[in-house]
C-alpha positions in Angstrom: 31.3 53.4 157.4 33.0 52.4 154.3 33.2 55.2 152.9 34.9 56.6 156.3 37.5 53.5 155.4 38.2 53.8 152.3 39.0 58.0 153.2 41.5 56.8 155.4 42.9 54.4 153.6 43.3 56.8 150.4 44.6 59.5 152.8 47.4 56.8 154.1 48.1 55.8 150.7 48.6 59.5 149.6 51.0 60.3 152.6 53.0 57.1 151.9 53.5 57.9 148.3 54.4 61.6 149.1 57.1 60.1 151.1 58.5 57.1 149.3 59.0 58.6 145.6 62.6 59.2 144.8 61.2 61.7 141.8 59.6 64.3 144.1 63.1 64.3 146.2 65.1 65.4 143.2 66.2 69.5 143.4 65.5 70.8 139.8 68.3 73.7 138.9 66.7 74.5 135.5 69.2 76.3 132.9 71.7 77.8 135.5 73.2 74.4 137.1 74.5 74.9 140.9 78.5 74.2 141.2 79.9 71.0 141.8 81.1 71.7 145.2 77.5 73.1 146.2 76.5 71.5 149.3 73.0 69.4 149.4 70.9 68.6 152.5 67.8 66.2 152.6 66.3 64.6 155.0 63.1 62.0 154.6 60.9 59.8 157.0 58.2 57.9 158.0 56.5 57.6 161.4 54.2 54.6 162.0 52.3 55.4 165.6 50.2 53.3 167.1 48.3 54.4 171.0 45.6 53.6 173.1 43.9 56.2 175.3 40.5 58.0 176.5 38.6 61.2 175.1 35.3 62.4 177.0 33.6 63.9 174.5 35.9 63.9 170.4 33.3 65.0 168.8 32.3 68.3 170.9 28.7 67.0 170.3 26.2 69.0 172.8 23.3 66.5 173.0 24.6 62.9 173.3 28.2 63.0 173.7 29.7 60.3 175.5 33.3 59.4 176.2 34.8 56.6 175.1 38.0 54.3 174.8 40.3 54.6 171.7 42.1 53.1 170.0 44.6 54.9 167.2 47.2 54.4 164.3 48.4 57.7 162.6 51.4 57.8 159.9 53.2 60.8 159.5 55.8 61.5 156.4 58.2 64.0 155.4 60.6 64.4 152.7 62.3 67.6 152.6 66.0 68.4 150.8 67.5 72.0 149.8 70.6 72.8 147.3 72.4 76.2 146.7 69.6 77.2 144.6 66.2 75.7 145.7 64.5 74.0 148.6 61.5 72.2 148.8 59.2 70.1 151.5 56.7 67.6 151.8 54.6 66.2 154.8 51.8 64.4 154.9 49.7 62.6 158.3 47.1 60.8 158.4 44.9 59.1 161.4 42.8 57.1 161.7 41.0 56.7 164.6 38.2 53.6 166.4 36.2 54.4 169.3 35.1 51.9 171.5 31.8 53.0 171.6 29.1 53.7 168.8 30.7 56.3 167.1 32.9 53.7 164.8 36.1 54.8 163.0 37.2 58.5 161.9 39.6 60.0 159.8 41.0 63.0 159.6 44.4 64.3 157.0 46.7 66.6 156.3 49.1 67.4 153.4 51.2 70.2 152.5 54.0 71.1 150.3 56.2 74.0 149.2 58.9 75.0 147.5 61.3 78.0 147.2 64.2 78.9 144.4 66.7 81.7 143.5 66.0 82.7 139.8 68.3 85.4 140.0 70.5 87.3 142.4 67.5 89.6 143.0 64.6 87.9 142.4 63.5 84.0 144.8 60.2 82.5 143.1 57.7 80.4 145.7 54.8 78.1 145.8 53.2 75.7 148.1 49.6 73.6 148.4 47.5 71.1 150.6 44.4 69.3 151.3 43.2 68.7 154.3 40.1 66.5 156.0 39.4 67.2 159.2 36.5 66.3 161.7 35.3 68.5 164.8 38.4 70.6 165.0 40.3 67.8 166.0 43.6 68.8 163.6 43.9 71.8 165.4 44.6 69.7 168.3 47.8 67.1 166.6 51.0 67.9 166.4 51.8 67.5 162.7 55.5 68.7 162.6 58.2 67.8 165.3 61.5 69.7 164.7 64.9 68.2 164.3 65.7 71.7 165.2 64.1 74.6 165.7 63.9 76.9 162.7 62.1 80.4 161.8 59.8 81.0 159.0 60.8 83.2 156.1 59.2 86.7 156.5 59.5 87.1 152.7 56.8 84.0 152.0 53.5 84.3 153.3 50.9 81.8 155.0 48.1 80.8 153.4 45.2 82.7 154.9 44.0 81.3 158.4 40.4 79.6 158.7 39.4 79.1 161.7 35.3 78.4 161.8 33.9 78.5 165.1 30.5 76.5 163.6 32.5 73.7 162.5 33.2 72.8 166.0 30.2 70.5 166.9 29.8 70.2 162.6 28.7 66.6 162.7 30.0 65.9 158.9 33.6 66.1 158.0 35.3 69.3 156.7 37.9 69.6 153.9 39.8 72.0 152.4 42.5 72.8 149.3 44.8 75.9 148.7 47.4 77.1 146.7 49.4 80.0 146.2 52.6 81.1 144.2 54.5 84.2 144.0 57.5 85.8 144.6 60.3 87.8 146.5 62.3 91.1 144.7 65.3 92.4 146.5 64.7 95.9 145.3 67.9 97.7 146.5 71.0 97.0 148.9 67.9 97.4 151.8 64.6 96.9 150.1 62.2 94.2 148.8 59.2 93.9 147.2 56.8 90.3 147.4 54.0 89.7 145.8 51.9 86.5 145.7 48.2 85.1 145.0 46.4 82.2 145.2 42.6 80.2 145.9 41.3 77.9 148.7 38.3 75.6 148.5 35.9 74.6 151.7 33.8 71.7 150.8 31.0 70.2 153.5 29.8 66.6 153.8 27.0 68.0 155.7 23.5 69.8 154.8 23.0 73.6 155.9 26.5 74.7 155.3 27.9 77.0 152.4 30.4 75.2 150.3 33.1 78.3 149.3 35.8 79.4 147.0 38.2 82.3 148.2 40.7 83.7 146.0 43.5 86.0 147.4 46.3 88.3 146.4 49.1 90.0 148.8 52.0 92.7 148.3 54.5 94.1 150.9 57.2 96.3 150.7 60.4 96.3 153.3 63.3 98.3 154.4 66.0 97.2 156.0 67.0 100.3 158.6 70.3 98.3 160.2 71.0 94.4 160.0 68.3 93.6 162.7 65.2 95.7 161.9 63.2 95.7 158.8 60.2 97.8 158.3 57.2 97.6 156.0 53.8 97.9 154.8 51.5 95.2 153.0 48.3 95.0 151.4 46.0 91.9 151.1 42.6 91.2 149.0 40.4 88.7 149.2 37.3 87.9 147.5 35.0 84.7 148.7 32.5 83.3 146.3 29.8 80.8 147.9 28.2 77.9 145.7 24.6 78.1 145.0 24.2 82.0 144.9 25.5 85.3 143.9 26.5 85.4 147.6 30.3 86.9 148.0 32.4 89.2 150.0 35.9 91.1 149.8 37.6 92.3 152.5 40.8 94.5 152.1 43.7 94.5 155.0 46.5 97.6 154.8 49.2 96.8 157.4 52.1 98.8 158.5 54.7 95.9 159.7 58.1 95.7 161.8 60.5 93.4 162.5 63.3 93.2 164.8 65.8 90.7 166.5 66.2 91.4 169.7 69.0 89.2 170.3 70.4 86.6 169.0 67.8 84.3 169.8 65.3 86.5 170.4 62.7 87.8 167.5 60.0 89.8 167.7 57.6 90.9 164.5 54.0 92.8 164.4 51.2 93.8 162.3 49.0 96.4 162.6 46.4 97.6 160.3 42.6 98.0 159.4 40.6 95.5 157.5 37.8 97.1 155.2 34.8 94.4 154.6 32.6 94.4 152.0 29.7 91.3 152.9 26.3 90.3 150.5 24.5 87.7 151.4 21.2 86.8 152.0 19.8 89.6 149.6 21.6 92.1 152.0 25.1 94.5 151.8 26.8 95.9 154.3 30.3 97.2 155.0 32.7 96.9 158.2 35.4 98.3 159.3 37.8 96.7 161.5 41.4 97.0 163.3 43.8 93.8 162.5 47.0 93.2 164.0 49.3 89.8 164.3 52.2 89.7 166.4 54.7 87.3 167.4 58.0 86.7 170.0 60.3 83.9 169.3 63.0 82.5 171.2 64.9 79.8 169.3 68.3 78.1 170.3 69.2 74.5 169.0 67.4 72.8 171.8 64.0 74.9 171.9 61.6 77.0 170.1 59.0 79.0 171.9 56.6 81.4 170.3 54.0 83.5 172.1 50.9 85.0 169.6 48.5 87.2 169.1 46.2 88.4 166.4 43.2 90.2 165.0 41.3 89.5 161.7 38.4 89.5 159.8 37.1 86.4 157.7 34.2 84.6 155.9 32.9 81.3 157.1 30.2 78.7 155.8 27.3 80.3 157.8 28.0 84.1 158.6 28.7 87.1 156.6 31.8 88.3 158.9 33.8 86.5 161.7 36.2 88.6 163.7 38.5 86.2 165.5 40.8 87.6 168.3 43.2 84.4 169.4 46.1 84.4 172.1 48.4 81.6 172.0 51.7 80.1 172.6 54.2 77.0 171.1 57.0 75.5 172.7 59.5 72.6 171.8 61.9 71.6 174.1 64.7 68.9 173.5 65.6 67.8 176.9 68.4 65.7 175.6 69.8 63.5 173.0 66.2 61.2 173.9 63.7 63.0 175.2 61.3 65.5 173.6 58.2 67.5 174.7 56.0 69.7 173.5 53.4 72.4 173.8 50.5 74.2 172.7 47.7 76.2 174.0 45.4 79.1 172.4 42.2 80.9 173.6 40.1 82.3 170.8 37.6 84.9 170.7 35.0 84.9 167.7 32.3 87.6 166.8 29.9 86.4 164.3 27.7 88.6 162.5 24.9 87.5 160.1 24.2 89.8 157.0 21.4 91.7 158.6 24.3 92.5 161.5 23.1 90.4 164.0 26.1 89.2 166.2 27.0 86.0 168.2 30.2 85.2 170.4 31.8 82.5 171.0 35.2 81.4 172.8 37.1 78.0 172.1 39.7 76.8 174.3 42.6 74.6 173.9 45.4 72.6 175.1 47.8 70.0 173.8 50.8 68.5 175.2 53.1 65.7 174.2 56.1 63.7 175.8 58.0 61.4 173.7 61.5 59.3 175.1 63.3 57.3 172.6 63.7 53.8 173.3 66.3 53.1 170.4 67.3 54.8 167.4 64.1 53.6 165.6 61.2 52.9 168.6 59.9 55.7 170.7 57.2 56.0 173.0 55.2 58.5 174.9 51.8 60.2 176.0 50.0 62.7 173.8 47.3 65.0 176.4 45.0 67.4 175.1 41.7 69.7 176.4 39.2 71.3 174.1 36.6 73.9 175.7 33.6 75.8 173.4 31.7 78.1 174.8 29.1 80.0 173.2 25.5 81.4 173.0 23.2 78.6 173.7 23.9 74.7 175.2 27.5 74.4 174.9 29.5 71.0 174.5 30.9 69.2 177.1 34.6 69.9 177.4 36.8 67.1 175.5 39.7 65.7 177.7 41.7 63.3 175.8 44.9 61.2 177.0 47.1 58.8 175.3 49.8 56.3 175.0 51.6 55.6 171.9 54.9 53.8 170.3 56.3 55.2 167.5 58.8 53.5 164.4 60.7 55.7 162.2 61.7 54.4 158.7 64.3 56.6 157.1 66.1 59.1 158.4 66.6 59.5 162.3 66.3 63.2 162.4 
């Protein structure tokens, strides 16, 4: 238990200090200093939320789970700013959370940054990193950024790889991971561009009977521009995993042909489609795969809302099976409903195919569903109610489904946003 403390309380500590230095909130214009007149932007905050509620089952345990009251303090932090040249972000959430029964107090954390800056009139150099600790899924289930309006990713700079583990679920022990990755984005022509990036992540296990893992990635894509709406391209990712304690590894390379188009002016739509080529040793035995991967997406975004439908196919390692193949459906919407009130929503299904190195294959489907209402009370206080569902199904018992509701208050220091 004091271990589990002292966690949360370096976690908090981390967030808090991401937020509050002035050093780390200073753009850095190197040799080629922006004009005078060049316009800067930042923004910076901290929200302190305390709630109460009820969750039947947090842990997704399938023998002796038991709901329980809650109560729940999170903090959530984010200094971001951007001048002519560069831009650069940093968020950070923690939560800790006491449960009224035997199951004590958990922690779970999250923090990311990135930054992006024109080197040259061709040539825009990016980076970005995190650590995470999370318990029983349960950050796939929090809200970790509310927009002060809705914005689109750049297609140039690429996500960290997804990891999404279907046995870490009901994985009584807590879960974290690192990443980094740099690179960089080449305008090529008047209507091309090259990227290229590369970078590692780190799954470590408090548990027995799990794989600890080191995965080390590389990506390239090429695209065209055909008219000022439409871009067209191809891309090529590598990855290599490497697990602890054996010569156990596998590499999987993922071709994709790519397009994408705005429909309108609010309206975008992009897609992926490819084939993923697996190459899997463990356990003494090899084996290849070959598998179709695609990743699409349709945005609407307008300064009051942002809602993004999904869908995607890929391959991946986990702790425990040579190859998951994760099919996922899902959709994200914020909505300002005016100058006070805020809601939000998300909801996936997920499909996973496991196979073990000898081919053997296991399914399972995970479910769920997270909704939050917040009304501001003055410019500082808010309040609200957070809802969420949770459903895993798979071969064998399956855990009761996790219903959790509830209230919070909410104090912003710094910036209203």
């Amino acid at each position: 238990m004091n271990s589990i403390r002292k966690q949360c309380l370096f976690a908090s500590g981390a967030a808090i200090a991401l937020w509050a230095s002035p050093a780390l909130a200073q753009d850095t214009t190197g040799s080629t200093p922006a004009p005078e007149a060049a316009e800067r932007a930042s923004v910076k905050y901290l929200d302190l939320s305390a709630s109460l509620g009820y969750s039947t089952n947090p842990l997704l345990r399938t023998t002796g789970s038991e709901g329980s009251f809650l109560g729940r303090v999170s903090a959530r932090g984010v200094s971001a700013w951007s001048g002519e040249l560069s831009s650069s972000s940093i968020s950070g959430f923690v939560e800790g959370t006491s449960y009224f029964n035997d199951y004590g107090l958990k922690s779970i954390f999250s923090v990311n940054g990135n930054t992006t800056r024109q080197v040259s009139e061709t040539v825009r150099l990016h980076a970005s990193g995190g650590v995470s600790g999370d318990l029983s899924g349960q950050l796939s289930n929090r809200f970790l950024y509310v927009p002060t309006a809705p914005e689109v990713p750049d297609p140039t700079v690429p996500f960290p790889p997804t990891v999404e583990d279907p046995d870490l679920f009901s994985f009584s022990g807590r879960t974290y991971r690192i990443y980094g990755q740099a690179g960089a984005a080449i305008r090529t022509g008047t209507r091309s561009n090259v990227g290229i990036s590369g970078g590692a992540s780190r799954a470590i296990f408090t548990g027995s009977g799990l794989d600890e893992y080191t995965t080390f990635y590389a990506n390239g894509s090429y695209g065209l521009d055909l008219s000022e709406r439409t871009t067209v391209g191809a891309r090529l990712g590598v990855s290599r995993t490497e697990y602890d304690g054996s010569d156990d590894n596998s590499t999987i390379i993922n071709p994709a042909a790519t397009l994408r188009t705005q429909l309108s002016e609010n309206l975008t739509a992009s897609v992926a489609l490819g084939v993923t080529f697996a190459n899997i040793d463990r356990g003494a035995n090899e084996r290849h795969s070959t598998n179709l991967s695609v990743n699409g997406s349709l945005c609407k975004t307008t300064e009051s809302e942002r809602l993004c439908g999904r869908v995607s196919r890929y391959a991946q390692t986990s702790a425990t099976s040579a190859l998951v193949t994760t099919n996922s459906v899902g959709v994200d919407w914020f909505k300002k409903l005016d100058e006070a009130q805020t809601l939000q929503l998300s909801a996936s299904v997920v499909h996973y195919v496991s196979e073990d190195a000898l081919a053997d294959k296991r399914t399972s489907n995970y479910l769920r569903l997270a909704a939050s209402y917040s009304r501001r009370i003055n410019e500082r206080l808010s309040g609200g109610v957070d809802l969420g569902a949770r459903n895993l199904h798979r071969e064998g018992p399956d855990p009761d489904t996790d219903i959790s509701g509830t209230v919070f208050v909410r104090y912003r220091i710094g910036d209203f946003g």
